[in-house]
Each structure stands twice: as structure tokens, then as C-alpha cells.
C-alpha positions in Angstrom: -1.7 4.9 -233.4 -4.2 1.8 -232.7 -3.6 2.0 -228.9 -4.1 5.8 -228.6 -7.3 5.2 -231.1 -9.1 2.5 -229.2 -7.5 4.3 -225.7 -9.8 7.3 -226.9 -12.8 5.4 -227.5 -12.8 3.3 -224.4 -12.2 6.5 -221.9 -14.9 8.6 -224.1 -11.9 11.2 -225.1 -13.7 11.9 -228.5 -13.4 15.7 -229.2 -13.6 15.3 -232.6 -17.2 13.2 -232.6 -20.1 16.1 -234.1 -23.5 14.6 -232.4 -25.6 16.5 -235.5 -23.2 15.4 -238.0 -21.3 18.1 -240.3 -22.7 20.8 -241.8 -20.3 20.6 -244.8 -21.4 17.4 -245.8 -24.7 18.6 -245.8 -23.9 22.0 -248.2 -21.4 20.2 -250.6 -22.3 16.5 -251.2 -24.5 16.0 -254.6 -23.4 12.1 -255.3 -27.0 9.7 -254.9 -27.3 6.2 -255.9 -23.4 5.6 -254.8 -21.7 2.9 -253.3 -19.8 5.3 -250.4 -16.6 4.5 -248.8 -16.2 6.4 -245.0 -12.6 5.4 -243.9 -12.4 5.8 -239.8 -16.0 6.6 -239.8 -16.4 6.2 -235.6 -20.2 6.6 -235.2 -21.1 9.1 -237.3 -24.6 10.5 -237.8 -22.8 11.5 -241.5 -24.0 7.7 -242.3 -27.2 8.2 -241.4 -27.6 11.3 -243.4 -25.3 9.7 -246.7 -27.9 6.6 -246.7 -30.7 9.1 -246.9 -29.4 10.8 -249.9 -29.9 7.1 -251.7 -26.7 5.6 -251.4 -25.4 2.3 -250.0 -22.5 3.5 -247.3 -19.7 1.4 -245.7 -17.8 2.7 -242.9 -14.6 1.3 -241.7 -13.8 1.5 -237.8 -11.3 0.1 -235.8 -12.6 0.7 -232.5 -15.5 -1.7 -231.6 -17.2 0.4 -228.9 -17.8 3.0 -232.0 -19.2 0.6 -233.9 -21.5 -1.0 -231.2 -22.7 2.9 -230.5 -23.6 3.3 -233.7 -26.2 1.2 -233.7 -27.2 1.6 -230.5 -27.8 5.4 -230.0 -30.0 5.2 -233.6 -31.6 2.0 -232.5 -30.5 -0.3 -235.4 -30.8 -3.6 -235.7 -27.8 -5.6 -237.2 -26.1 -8.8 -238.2 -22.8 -10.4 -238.3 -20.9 -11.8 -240.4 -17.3 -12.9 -240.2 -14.7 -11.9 -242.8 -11.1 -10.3 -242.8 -13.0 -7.5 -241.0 -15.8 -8.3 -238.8 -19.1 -6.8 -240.9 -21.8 -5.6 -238.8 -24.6 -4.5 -241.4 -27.8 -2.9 -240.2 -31.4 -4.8 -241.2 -33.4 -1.8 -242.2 -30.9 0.8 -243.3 -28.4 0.1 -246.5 -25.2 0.6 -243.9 -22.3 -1.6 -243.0 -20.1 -0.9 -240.7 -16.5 -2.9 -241.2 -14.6 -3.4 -237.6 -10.7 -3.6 -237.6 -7.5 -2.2 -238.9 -8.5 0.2 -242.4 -5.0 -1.1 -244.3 -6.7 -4.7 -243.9 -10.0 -3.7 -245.6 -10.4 -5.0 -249.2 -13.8 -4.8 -251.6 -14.9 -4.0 -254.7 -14.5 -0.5 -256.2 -16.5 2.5 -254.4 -17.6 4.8 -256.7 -18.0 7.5 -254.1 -15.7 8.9 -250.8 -16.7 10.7 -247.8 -13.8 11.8 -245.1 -14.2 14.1 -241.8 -11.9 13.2 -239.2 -9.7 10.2 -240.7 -6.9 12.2 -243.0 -6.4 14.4 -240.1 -6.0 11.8 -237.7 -3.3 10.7 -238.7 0.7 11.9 -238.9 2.5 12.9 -241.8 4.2 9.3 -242.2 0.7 7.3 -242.4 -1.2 10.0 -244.5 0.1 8.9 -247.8 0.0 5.1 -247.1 -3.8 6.2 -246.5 -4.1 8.0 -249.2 -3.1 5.0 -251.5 -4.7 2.4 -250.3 -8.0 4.5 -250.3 -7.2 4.8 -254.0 -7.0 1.3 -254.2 -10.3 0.9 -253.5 -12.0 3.9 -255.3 -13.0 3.6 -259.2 -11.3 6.2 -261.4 -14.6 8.4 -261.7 -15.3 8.2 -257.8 -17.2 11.3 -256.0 -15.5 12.6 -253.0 -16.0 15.2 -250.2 -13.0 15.7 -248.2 -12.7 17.8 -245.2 -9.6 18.8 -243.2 -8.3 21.9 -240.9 -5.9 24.5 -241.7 -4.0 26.1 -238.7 -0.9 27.6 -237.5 0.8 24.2 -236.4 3.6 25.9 -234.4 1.7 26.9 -232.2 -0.2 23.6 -231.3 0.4 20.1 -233.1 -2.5 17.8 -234.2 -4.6 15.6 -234.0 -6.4 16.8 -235.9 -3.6 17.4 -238.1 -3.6 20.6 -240.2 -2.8 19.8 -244.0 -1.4 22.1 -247.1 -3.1 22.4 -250.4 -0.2 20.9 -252.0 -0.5 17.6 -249.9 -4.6 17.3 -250.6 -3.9 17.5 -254.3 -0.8 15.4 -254.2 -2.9 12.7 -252.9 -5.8 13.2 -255.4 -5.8 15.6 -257.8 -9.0 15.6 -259.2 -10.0 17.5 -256.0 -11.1 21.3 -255.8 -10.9 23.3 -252.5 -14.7 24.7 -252.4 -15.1 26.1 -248.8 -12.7 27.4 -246.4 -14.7 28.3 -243.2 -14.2 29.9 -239.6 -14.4 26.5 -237.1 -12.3 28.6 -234.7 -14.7 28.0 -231.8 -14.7 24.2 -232.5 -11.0 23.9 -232.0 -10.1 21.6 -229.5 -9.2 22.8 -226.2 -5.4 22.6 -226.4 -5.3 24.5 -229.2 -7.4 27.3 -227.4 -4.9 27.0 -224.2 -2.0 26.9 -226.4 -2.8 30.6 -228.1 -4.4 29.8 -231.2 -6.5 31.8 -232.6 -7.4 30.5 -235.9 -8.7 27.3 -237.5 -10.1 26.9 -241.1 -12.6 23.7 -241.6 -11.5 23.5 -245.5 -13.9 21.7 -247.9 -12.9 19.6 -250.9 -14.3 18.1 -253.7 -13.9 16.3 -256.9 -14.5 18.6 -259.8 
């Protein structure tokens, strides 16, 4: 999973990267004043647009040359600072960007949660150790805004990876589905080639 991750980032095979950020976000988030956790977060314009709303975000990336592009293609300053993860925190905006393996990342509680891209990434066997350990570092009462894909999986298999109802709310059941909508033309191209011809961008979000 880490090879294939940074493999993508190095060669520029990032389908899943949205250059205006996601509309979702944008229609269903309503947390300001947060402390918000973005697991996997790549380079994002979300971050961007979640610091706006008044909150102080922290993304968590493995791959460096995300990271780095982060900051370059929005012309942020940074620092570093050592740590379990590398921290690279901008000077004028209230983001930090944490650089290394997501199961290695500890802090104090977030009391808000934005994923797009990281549950989906990732197979069926590392979901659930995701799940937790995002938990671990959530309060009780935390926002979040959760967005995955729903698709016939027989006829093309993930990533993105599509996921039931039943597993979203296994994970955390204080989540509500709130949207369900057409990203059909956004598939990726396999799943075009391979006959699909539907895929739901589903929206969830703590009630």
C-alpha cells in the first residue's frame, strides 16, 4: 500500500486529486472554530477552503512530494519541525501538514474530521484498522464529513473502493448519509473501459 501510494505521487498517477477542491465539502460542512483532522489529505485545496471557514486543520500525508506541492502551488511559506512525523506548518495560514505513515500519527483530540479520498483508498483489511485509530484521535462530540463512492464493484475493483452503508455506520455510527450524487463522469477511466455505468459520490455526516 505505501509503495503503490508514493509510486503514484512520484509518476503524477493522481486521478483522484480535484484541482478546485470538492463541491461536497463546500454544501455540507457547518463545523467553524474546529481543530480538523484530514487523514491522507495529499494536497488538497479542501485545506485551504476548511482554514477559511475558521478552523485550525492538520492533514496527514505520507507522500512527501504532496506535501511539498501543497505549499508550493498556493505559495505558502512553512517551517519544520521534527517529531514522530515530520510537521511542516505554514507561517501565514493556521495549516499543518504531518509527513509519514497515518497509523504512526498521535495528538491531542480533534474535535472535527474531514475525509475525501483516504477511506476509499484503502482495501477492506486496512479500512477498519483506519477507522479505529481515527477514533483514537477524535473527541466523542467530533464533527465529520465523510465522502465515499458507491458502485457496482464486479464490474471494476477500487481504488477508490466502493463501500456499503452498513460498513460507514459500523465504523461510526453517529453518521447520517445526507447526499447521494451522480459522479458518473468523474469515474476513473478503468471503470469507464470496464462497462460501468454508474457511480454515486455519497455524503456523510454526523447528526
Amino acid at each position: 500500500m505505501h509503495e503503490d501510494w508514493l509510486e503514484r505521487w512520484q509518476v503524477g498517477r493522481t486521478g483522484w486529486h480535484e484541482e478546485s477542491g470538492n463541491r461536497n465539502l463546500k454544501k455540507h460542512w457547518r463545523a467553524s472554530g474546529r481543530r480538523v483532522l484530514v487523514p491522507l489529505c495529499g494536497k488538497t485545496p479542501d485545506l485551504l477552503w476548511l482554514e477559511a471557514q475558521g478552523n485550525d486543520v492538520v492533514g496527514v500525508e505520507l507522500s512527501e512530494i504532496a506535501v511539498l506541492g501543497f505549499f508550493e502551488d498556493n505559495q505558502l511559506e512553512y517551517e519544520k519541525k521534527n517529531g514522530a512525523l515530520m510537521e511542516y506548518r505554514a507561517l501565514t495560514r493556521r495549516i499543518t501538514l504531518c509527513c509519514g505513515d497515518f497509523f504512526e500519527f498521535r495528538s491531542e483530540p480533534f474535535d472535527a474530521h474531514y475525509d475525501r479520498g483516504a477511506l476509499v483508498a484503502l482495501t477492506s483489511e486496512l479500512r477498519a484498522r483506519y477507522a479505529k485509530h481515527t477514533s483514537t484521535l477524535l473527541t466523542d462530540e467530533a464533527e465529520q464529513l465523510v465522502v465515499t463512492v458507491d458502485y457496482d464493484q464486479s464490474v471494476c475493483d477500487g481504488p477508490p473502493f466502493s463501500l456499503s452503508d452498513r460498513e460507514i455506520t459500523g465504523y461510526w455510527p453517529r453518521l447520517q448519509q445526507v447526499a447521494s450524487v451522480d459522479d458518473t463522469k468523474n469515474a476513473p477511466p478503468k471503470f469507464l473501459e470496464a462497462g460501468l455505468t454508474r457511480m454515486h459520490e455519497v455524503v456523510w455526516c454526523t447528526s
